[in-house]
ChimeraX commands (.cxc) that place a marker at each C-alpha (Angstrom):
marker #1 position 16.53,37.23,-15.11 radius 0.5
marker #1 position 15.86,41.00,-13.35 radius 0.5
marker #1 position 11.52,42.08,-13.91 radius 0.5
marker #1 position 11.52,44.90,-16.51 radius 0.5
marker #1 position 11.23,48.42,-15.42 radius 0.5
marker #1 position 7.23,48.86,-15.74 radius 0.5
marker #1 position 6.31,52.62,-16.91 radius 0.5
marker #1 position 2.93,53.64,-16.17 radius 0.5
marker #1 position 2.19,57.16,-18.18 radius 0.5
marker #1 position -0.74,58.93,-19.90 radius 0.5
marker #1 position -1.07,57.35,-22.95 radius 0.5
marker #1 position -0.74,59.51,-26.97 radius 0.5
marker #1 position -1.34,58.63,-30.04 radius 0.5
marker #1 position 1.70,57.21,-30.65 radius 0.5
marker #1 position 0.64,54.53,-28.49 radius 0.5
marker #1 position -2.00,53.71,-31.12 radius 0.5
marker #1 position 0.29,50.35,-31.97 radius 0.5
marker #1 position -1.09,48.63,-28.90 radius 0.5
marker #1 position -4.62,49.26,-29.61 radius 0.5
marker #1 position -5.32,45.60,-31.39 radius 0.5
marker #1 position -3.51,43.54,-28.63 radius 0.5
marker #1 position -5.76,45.73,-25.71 radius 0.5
marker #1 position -8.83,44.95,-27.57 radius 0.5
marker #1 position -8.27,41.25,-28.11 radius 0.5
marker #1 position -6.50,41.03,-24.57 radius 0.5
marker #1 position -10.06,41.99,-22.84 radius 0.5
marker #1 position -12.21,39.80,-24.98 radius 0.5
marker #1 position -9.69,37.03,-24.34 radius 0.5
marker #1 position -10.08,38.07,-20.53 radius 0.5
marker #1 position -13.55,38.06,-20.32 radius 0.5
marker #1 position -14.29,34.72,-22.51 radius 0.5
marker #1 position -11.71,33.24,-19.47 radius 0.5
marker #1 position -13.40,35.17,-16.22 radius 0.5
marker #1 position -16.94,34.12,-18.05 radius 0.5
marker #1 position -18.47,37.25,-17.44 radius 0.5
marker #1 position -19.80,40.07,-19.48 radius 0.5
marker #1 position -17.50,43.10,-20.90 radius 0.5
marker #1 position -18.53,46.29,-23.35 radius 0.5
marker #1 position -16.36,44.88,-26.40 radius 0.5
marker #1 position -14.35,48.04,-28.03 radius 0.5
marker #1 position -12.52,48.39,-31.14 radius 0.5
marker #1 position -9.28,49.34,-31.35 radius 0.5
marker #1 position -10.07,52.84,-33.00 radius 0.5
marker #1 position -12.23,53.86,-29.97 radius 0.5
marker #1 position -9.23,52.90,-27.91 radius 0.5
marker #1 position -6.86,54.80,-29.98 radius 0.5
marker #1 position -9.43,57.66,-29.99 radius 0.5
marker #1 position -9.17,57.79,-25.98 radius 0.5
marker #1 position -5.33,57.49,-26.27 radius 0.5
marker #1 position -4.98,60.76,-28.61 radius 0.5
marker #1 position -7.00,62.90,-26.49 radius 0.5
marker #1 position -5.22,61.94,-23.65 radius 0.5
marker #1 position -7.91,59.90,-21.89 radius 0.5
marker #1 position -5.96,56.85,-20.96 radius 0.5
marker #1 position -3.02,55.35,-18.74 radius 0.5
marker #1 position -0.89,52.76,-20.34 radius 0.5
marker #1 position 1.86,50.33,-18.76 radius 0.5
marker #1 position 4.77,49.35,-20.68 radius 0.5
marker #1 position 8.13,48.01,-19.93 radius 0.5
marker #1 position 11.12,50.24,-20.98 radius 0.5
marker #1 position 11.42,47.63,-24.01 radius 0.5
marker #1 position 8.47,49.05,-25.23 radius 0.5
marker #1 position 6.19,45.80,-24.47 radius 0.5
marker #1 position 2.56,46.62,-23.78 radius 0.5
marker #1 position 1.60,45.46,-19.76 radius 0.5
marker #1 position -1.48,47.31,-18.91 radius 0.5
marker #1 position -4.49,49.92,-20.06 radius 0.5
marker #1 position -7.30,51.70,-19.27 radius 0.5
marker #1 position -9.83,54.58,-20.17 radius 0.5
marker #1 position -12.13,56.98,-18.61 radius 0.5
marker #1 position -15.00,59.24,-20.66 radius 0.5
marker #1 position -16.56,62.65,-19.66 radius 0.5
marker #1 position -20.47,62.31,-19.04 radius 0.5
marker #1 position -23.41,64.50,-18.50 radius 0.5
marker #1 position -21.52,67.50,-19.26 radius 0.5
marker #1 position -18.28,66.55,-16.84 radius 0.5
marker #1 position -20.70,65.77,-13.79 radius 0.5
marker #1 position -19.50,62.29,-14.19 radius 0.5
marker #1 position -16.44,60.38,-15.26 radius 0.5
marker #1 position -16.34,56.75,-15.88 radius 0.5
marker #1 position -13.27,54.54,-15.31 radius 0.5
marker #1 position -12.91,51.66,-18.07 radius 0.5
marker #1 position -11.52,49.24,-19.76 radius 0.5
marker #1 position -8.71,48.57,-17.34 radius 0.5
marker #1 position -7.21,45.05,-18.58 radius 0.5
marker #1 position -3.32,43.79,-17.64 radius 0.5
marker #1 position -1.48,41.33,-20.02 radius 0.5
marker #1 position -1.31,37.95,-18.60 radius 0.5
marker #1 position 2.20,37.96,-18.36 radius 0.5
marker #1 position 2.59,40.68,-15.59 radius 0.5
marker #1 position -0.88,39.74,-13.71 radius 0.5
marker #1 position -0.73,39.58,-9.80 radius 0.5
marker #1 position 2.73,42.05,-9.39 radius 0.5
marker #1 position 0.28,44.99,-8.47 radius 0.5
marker #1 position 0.13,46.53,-12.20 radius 0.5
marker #1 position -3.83,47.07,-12.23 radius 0.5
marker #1 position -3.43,48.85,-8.99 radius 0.5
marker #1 position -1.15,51.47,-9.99 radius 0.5
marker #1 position -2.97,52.15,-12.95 radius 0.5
marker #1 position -6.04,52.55,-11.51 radius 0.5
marker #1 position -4.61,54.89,-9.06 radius 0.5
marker #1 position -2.96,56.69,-12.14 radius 0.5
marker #1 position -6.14,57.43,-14.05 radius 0.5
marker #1 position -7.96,57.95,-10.76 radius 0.5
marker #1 position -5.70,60.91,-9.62 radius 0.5
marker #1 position -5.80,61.84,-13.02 radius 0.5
marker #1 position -9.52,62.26,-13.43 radius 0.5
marker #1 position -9.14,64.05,-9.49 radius 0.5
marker #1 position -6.93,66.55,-10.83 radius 0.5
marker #1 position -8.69,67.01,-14.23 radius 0.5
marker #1 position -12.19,67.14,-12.83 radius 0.5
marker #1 position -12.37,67.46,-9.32 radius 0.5
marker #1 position -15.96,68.15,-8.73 radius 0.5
marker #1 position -17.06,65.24,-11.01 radius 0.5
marker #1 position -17.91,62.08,-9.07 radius 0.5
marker #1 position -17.02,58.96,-10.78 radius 0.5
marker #1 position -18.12,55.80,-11.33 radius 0.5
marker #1 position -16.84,52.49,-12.34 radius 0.5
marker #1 position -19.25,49.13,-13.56 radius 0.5
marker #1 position -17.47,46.30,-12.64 radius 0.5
marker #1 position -18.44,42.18,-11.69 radius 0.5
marker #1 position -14.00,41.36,-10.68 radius 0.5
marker #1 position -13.87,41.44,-7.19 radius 0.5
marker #1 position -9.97,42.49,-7.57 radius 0.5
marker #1 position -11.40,45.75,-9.20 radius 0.5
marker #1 position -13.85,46.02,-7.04 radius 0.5
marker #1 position -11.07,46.04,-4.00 radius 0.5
marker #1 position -9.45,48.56,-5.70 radius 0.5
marker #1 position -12.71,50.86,-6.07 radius 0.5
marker #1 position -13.03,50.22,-2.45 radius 0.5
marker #1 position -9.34,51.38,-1.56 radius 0.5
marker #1 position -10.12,54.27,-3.57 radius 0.5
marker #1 position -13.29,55.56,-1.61 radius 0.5
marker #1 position -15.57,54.43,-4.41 radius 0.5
marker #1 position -18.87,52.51,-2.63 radius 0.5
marker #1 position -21.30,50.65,-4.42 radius 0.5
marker #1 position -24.68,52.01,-5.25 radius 0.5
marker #1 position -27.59,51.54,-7.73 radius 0.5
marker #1 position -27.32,52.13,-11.51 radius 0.5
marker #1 position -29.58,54.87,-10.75 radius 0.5
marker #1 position -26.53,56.81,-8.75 radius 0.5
marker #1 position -24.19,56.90,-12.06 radius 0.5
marker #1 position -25.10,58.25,-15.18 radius 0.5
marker #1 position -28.04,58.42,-17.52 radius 0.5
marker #1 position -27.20,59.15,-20.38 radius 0.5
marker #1 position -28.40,57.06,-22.98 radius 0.5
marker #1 position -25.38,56.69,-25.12 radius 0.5
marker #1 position -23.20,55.18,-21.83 radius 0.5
marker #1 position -26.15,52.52,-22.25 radius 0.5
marker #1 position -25.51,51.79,-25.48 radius 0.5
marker #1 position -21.96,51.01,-25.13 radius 0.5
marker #1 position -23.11,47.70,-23.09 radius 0.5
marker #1 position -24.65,46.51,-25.98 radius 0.5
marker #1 position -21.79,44.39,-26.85 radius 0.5
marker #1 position -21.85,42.54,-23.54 radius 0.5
marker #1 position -23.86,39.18,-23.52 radius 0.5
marker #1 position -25.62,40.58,-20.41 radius 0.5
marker #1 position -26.95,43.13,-22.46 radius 0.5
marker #1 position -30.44,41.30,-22.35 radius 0.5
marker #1 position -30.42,41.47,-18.73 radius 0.5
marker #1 position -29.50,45.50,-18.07 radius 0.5
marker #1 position -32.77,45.97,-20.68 radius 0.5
marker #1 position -34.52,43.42,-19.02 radius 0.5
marker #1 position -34.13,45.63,-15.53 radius 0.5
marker #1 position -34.86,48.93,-17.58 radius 0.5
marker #1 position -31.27,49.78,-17.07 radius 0.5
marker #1 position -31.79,50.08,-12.99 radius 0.5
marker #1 position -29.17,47.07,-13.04 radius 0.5
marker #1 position -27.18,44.42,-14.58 radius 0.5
marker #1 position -24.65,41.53,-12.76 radius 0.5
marker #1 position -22.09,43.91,-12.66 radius 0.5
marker #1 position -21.15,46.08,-9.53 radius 0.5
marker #1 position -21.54,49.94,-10.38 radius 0.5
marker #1 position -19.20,52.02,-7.95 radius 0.5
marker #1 position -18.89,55.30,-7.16 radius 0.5
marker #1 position -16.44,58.00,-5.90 radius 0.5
marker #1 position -18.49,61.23,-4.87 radius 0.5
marker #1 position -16.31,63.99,-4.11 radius 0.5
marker #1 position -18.29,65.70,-1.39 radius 0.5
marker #1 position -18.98,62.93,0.73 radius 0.5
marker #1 position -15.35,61.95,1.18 radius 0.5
marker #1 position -14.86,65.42,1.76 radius 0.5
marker #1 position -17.25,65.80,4.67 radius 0.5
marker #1 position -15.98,62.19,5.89 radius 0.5
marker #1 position -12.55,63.34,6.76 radius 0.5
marker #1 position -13.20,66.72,8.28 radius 0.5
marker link #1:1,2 radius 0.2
marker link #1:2,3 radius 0.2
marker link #1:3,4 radius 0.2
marker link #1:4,5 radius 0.2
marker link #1:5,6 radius 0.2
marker link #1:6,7 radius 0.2
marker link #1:7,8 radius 0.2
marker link #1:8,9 radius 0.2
marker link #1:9,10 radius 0.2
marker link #1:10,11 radius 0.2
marker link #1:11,12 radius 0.2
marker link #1:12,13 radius 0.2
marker link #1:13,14 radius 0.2
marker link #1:14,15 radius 0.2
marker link #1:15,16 radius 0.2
marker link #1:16,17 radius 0.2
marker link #1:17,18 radius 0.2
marker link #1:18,19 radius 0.2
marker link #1:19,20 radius 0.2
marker link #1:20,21 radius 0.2
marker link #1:21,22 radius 0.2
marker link #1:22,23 radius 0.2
marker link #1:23,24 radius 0.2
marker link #1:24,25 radius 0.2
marker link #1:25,26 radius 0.2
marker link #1:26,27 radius 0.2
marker link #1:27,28 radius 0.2
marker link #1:28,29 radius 0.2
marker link #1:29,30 radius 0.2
marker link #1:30,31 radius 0.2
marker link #1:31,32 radius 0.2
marker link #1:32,33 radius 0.2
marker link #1:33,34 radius 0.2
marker link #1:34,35 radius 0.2
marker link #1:35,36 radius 0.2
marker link #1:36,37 radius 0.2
marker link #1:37,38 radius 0.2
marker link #1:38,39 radius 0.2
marker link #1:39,40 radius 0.2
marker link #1:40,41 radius 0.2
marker link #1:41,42 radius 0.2
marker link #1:42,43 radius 0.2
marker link #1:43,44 radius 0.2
marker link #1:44,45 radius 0.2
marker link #1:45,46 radius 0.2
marker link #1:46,47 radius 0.2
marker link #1:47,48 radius 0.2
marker link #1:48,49 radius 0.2
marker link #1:49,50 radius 0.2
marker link #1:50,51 radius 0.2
marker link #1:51,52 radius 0.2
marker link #1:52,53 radius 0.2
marker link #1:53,54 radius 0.2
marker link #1:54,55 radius 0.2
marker link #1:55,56 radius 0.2
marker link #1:56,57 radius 0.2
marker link #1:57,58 radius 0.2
marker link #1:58,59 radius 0.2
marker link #1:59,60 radius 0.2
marker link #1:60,61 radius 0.2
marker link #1:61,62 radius 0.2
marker link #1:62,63 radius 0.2
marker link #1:63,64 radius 0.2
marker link #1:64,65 radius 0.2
marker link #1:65,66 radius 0.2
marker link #1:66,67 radius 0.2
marker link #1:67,68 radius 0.2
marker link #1:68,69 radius 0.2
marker link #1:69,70 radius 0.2
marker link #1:70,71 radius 0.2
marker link #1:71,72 radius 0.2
marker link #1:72,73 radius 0.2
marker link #1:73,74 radius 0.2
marker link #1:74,75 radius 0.2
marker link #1:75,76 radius 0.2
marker link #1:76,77 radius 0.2
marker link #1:77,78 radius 0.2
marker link #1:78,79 radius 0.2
marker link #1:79,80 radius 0.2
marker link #1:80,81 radius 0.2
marker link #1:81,82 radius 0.2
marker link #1:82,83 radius 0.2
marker link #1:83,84 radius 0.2
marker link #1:84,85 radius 0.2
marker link #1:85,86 radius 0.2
marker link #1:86,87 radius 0.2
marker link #1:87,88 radius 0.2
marker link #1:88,89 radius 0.2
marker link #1:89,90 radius 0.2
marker link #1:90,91 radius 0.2
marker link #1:91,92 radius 0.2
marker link #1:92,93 radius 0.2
marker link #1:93,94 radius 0.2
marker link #1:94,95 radius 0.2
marker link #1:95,96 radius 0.2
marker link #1:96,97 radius 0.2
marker link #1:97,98 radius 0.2
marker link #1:98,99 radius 0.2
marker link #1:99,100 radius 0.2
marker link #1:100,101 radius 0.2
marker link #1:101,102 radius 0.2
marker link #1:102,103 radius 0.2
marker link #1:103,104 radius 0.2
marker link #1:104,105 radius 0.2
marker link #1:105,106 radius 0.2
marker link #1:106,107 radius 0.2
marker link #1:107,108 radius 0.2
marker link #1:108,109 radius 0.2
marker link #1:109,110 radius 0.2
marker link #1:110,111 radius 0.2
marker link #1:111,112 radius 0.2
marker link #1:112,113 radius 0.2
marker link #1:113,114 radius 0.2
marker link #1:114,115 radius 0.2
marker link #1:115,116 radius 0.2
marker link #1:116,117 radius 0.2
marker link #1:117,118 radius 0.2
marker link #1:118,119 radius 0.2
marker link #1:119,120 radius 0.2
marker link #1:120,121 radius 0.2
marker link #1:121,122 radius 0.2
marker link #1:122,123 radius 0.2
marker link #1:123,124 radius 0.2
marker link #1:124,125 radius 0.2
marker link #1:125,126 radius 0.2
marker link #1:126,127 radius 0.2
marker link #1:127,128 radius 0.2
marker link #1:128,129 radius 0.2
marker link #1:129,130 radius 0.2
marker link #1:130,131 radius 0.2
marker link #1:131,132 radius 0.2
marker link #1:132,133 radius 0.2
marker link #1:133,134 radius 0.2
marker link #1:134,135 radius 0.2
marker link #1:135,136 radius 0.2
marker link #1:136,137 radius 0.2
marker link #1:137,138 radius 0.2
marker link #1:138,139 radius 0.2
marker link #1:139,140 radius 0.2
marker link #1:140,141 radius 0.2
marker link #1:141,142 radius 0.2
marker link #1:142,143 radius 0.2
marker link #1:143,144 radius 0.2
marker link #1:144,145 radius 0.2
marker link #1:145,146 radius 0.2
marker link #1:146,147 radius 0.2
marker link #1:147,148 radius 0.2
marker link #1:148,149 radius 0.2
marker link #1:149,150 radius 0.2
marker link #1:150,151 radius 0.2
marker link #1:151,152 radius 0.2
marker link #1:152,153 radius 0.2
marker link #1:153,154 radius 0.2
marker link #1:154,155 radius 0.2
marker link #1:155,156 radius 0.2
marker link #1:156,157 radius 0.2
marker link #1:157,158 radius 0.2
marker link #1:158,159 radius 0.2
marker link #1:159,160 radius 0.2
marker link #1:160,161 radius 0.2
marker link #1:161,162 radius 0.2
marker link #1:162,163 radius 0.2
marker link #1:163,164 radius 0.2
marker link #1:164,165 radius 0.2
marker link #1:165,166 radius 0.2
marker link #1:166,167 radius 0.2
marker link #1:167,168 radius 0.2
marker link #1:168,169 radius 0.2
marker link #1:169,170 radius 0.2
marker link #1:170,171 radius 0.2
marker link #1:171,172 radius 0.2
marker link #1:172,173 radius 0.2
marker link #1:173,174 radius 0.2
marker link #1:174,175 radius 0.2
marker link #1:175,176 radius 0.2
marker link #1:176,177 radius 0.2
marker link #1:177,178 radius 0.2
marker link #1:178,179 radius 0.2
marker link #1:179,180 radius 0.2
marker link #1:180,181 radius 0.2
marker link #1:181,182 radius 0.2
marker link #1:182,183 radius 0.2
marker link #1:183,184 radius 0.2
marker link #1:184,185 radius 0.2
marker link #1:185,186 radius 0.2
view
């Protein structure tokens, strides 16, 4: 049997059908990894999709592969990279990478002086960050917003990121900072 034909694309509303199999596909993912995640409902996901805030990966059968997110912060000063999950079935073939480069260029092109940041505790995403330019750096290097704080309350390490008095958590945050990658290869 011949591997679909993946599709990796900005997602629209009318990808709002996938929403509920995302959402349960990154609990599911998490529960198995045993590590914290920001749990999201599948109206905040379909939400991102409509205003064009997302890459999605299907196959040209219209099965859902891949997904992920980013959100405008501190007035488009920073832009965080989320919620990137891949279904099971099409795991290790190199799916997660090109959607992280997708919404990567994406946010590049949209927002080019923004630096962005991604929180993180998979090493595979963390390789990718790395491949990217992204380095890792304190939570006090990424944004402080208080509501980007508040969408970690539905991780079970919550406790611990209030614990620390949000200066850091047992995830990895990452960042991409335009200007220094700029000075690096001049």
């Amino acid at each position: 049997m011949e591997d679909p034909v993946i599709i990796i694309r900005q997602a629209t509303g009318a990808d709002a059908q996938y929403a509920e199999l995302i959402v349960k596909e990154m609990k599911r993912s998490a529960l198995e990894r045993g590590c914290g995640i920001s749990e999201r409902k599948p109206g905040y996901i379909i939400e991102k999709m409509s205003e064009g805030k997302a890459i999605i990966a299907v196959t040209e059968n219209g099965e859902w592969v891949g997904f992920s997110y980013y959100e405008i912060w501190s007035n488009g000063s920073f832009i965080s990279n989320s919620g990137m999950i891949v279904s099971p079935l099409y795991r290790k073939h190199g799916v997660a990478h090109m959607i992280k480069e997708k919404i990567f260029t994406m946010c590049r092109a949209k927002y080019p002086e923004a630096k962005i940041f991604s929180i993180t505790s998979g090493l595979s995403s963390m390789k990718m960050n790395t491949e990217l330019g992204f380095e890792p750096v304190t939570y006090s290097e990424i944004v402080q917003d208080e509501v980007f704080w508040k969408g970690c309350s539905s991780c079970v390490n919550y406790d611990v990121l209030c614990s620390k008095g949000y200066k850091n958590c047992l995830c990895t945050a990452m960042l991409y900072e335009p200007e220094a990658v700029n000075c690096e290869r001049i």
